[in-house]
N, C-alpha and C positions, 0 to 999 in steps of 0.2 A: 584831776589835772585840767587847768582852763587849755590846754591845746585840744583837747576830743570835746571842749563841747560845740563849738562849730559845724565837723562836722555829724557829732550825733543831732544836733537840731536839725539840718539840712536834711537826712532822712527821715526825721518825724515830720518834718511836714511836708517834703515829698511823698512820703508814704505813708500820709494819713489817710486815706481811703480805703487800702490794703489791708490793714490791721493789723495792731499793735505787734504779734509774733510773728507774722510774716515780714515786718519790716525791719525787726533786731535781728530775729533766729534765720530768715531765708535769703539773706544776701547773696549777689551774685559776686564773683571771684574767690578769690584766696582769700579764706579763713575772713569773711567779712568786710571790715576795714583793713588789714591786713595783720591786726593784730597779732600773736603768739607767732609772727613766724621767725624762724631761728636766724637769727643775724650775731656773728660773731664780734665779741668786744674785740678782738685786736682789729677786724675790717674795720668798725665803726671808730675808732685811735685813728689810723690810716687816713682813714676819709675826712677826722676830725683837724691834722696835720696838714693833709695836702689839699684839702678844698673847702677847707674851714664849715666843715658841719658834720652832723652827726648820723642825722639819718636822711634815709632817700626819701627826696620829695615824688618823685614818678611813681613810686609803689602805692601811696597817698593817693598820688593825682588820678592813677587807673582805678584803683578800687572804687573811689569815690562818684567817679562817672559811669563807673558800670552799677552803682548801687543807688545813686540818684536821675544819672543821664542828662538830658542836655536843657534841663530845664532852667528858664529866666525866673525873677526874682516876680517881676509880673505873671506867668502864667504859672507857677507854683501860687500865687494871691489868688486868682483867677478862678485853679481848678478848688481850692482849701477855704478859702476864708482867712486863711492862719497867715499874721503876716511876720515875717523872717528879717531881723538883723543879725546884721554881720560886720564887724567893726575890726578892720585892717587896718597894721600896724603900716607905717613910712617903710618906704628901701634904702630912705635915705636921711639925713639928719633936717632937710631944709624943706621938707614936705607934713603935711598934719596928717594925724590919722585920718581914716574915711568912715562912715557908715554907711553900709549897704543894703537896701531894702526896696521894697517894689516902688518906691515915692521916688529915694535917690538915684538906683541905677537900675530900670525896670528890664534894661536888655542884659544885664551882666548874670554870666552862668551860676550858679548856687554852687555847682564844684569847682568851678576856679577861684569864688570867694573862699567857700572853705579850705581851700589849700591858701591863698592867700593869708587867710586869719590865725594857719599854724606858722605862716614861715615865720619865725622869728629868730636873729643872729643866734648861730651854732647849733639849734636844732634840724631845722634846714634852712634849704636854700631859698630868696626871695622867688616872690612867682609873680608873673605876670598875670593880670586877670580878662580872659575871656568874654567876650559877649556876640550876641546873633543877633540878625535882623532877618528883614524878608530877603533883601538883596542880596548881602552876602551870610553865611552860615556861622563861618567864627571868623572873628577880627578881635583888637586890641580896645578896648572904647578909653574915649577920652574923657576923661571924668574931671 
């Protein structure tokens, strides 16, 4: 499915130095990415009704920063060599898609790209995308 590959690239190349089994098999949180964990079809009906999606982006959003961390698109290039796109869908019909990579947006976070690159209508919710500098730690960047 094209929504895990995002963020499965985002941890091969943050965690190319680590090595290969440490960075599929030793993840930190729940069950990895969060995958197999038990979420009931009628919550997810529920959730699909009342807030028009299906699954939780937070669950996503946590896993992913604790198994990548707060790394820019520039210093994941930096530490790797490996250079990472990530190509985000609109939130809205009068915006273009984006690509994100250490060239285009070298301060924006790799987990908040990744979460940005699954939100797509009714699977989740759209996300806002995160970035740091020296000044401030996280803000909104204007892209």
């Amino acid at each position: 499915m094209a929504v895990a590959a995002s963020p499965c690239c985002a941890l091969g190349v943050c965690r190319a130095r680590v090595g290969r089994e440490a960075a599929w098999w030793g993840c930190a949180g729940t069950d990895g990415l969060g995958v197999g964990q038990a979420g009931s079809l009628r919550r997810k009906v529920r959730r699909l009704l009342w807030e028009g999606h299906l699954m939780e982006i937070n669950i996503l959003k946590s896993a992913l920063r604790k198994n990548v961390g707060d790394v820019t698109f520039y210093e994941a290039y930096e530490r790797t060599g490996k250079i990472l796109n990530i190509t985000v869908s609109p939130a809205n019909d009068y915006e273009r898609p984006r690509l994100l990579n250490y060239l285009t947006s070298p301060n924006v976070l790799i987990w908040s790209a990744a979460c940005a690159s699954c939100a797509f209508p009714i699977l989740y919710q759209p996300v806002e995308l995160v970035a740091k500098n020296e000044v401030s730690p996280l803000f909104p960047p204007s892209l």
